[in-house]
N, C-alpha and C positions, 0 to 999 in steps of 0.2 A: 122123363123129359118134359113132361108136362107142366112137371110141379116146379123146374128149372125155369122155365118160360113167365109162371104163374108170379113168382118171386123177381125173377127180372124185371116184368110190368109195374108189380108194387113198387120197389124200388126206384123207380123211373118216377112213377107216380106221386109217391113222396117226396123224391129230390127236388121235381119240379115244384108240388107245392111250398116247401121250404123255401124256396128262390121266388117264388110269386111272393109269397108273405113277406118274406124280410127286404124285397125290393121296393115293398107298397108301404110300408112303415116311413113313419112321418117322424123325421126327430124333432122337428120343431117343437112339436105337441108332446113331447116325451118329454116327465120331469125330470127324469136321469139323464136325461142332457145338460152338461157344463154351460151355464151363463157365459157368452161372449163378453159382456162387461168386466172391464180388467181397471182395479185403483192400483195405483201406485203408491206407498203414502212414506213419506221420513218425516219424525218425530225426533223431540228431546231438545236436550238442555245446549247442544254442542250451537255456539252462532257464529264460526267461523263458514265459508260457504264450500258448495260439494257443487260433487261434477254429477252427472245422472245418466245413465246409460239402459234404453228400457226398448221394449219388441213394440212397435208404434201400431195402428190400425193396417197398416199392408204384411206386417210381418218383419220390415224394416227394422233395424237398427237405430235409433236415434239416441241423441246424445245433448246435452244442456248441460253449461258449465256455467258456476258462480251463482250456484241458488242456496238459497237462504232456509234455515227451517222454521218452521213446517213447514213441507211441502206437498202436492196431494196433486195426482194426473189421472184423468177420468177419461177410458176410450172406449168402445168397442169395436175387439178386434175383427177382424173376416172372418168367415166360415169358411176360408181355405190356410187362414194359418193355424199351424198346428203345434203351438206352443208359443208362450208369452215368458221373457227372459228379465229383470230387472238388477242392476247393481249399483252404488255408489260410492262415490273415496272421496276422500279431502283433493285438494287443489294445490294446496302451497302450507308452508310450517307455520302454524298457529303455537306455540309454546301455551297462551295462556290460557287456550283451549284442552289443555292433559286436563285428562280424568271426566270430561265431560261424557255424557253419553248420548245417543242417536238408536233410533229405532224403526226399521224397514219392514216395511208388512206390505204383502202382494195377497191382492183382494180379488177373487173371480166369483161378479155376483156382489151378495152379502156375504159372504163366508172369507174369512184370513185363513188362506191357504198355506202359507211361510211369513213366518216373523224374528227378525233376528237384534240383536243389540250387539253395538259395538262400543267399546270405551275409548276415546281418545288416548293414544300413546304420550311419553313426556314432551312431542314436539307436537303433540295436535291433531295427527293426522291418526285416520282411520280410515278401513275397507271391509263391505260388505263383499261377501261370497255371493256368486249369484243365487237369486231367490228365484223357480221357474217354475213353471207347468205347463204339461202337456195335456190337449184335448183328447 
C-alpha cells in the first residue's frame, strides 16, 4: 500500500513539474519557432495583371485586383493567427499572354516555404493553387 502511495506522489510530482516547465518556456526565445514574417512574392515573364488574395496581419482575408508583376507583400502576421493562405489568377482573357509564365513563392522568415509556377493557357489566363502554412 505503501509503495502505491509512494508512486502516486512521484507521479503527481512529475506531472506537475512537466507543467511548470513547459508553461515557463518562452517561445519567443526558441529558434524552432516559425518567423511571423510572411513575403508574398509573384514573379515572371506573364504582364497581363492578377488578382491577389492573401491571410493579411490579423488573419484576414485580403484581396488586390490588377497588380502587375513583380510583385512582393511584406507583413507580420500575429501571434494568434495560425496559418497564412496565399493565391492568385488572372483577371480578364489576355490571348497574347499564352505560354507566359508566373511564379508564387510564400516566404515565412528567409526560408520559401511553397513555390509554384504556372503557364498561361491559350487565352492568358492562369491559377495558382493555394500556397499556405500553418504555425
Amino acid at each position: 500500500m505503501r509503495q502505491i502511495t509512494s508512486i502516486k506522489s512521484l507521479s503527481a510530482i512529475l506531472f506537475l513539474s512537466l507543467v511548470l516547465t513547459f508553461a515557463s518556456c518562452d517561445k519567443s526565445s526558441d529558434p524552432d519557432v516559425e518567423s511571423r514574417e510572411v513575403t508574398y512574392e509573384i514573379t515572371g515573364s506573364y504582364t497581363g495583371e492578377v488578382m491577389v488574395l492573401y491571410t493579411n496581419e490579423t488573419g484576414q482575408t485580403q484581396t488586390i485586383n490588377n497588380v502587375s508583376l513583380p510583385w512582393t507583400k511584406k507583413i507580420k502576421v500575429a501571434n494568434n493567427v495560425p496559418a497564412v493562405t496565399f493565391t492568385a489568377a488572372t483577371n480578364s482573357s489576355k490571348p497574347d499572354q499564352a505560354g507566359k509564365i508566373a511564379t508564387a513563392k510564400l516566404h515565412i522568415g528567409t526560408e520559401v516555404k511553397e513555390s509554384v509556377n504556372q503557364t498561361a493557357d491559350k487565352n492568358g489566363f492562369f491559377q495558382f493553387g493555394a500556397l499556405s502554412f500553418t504555425y
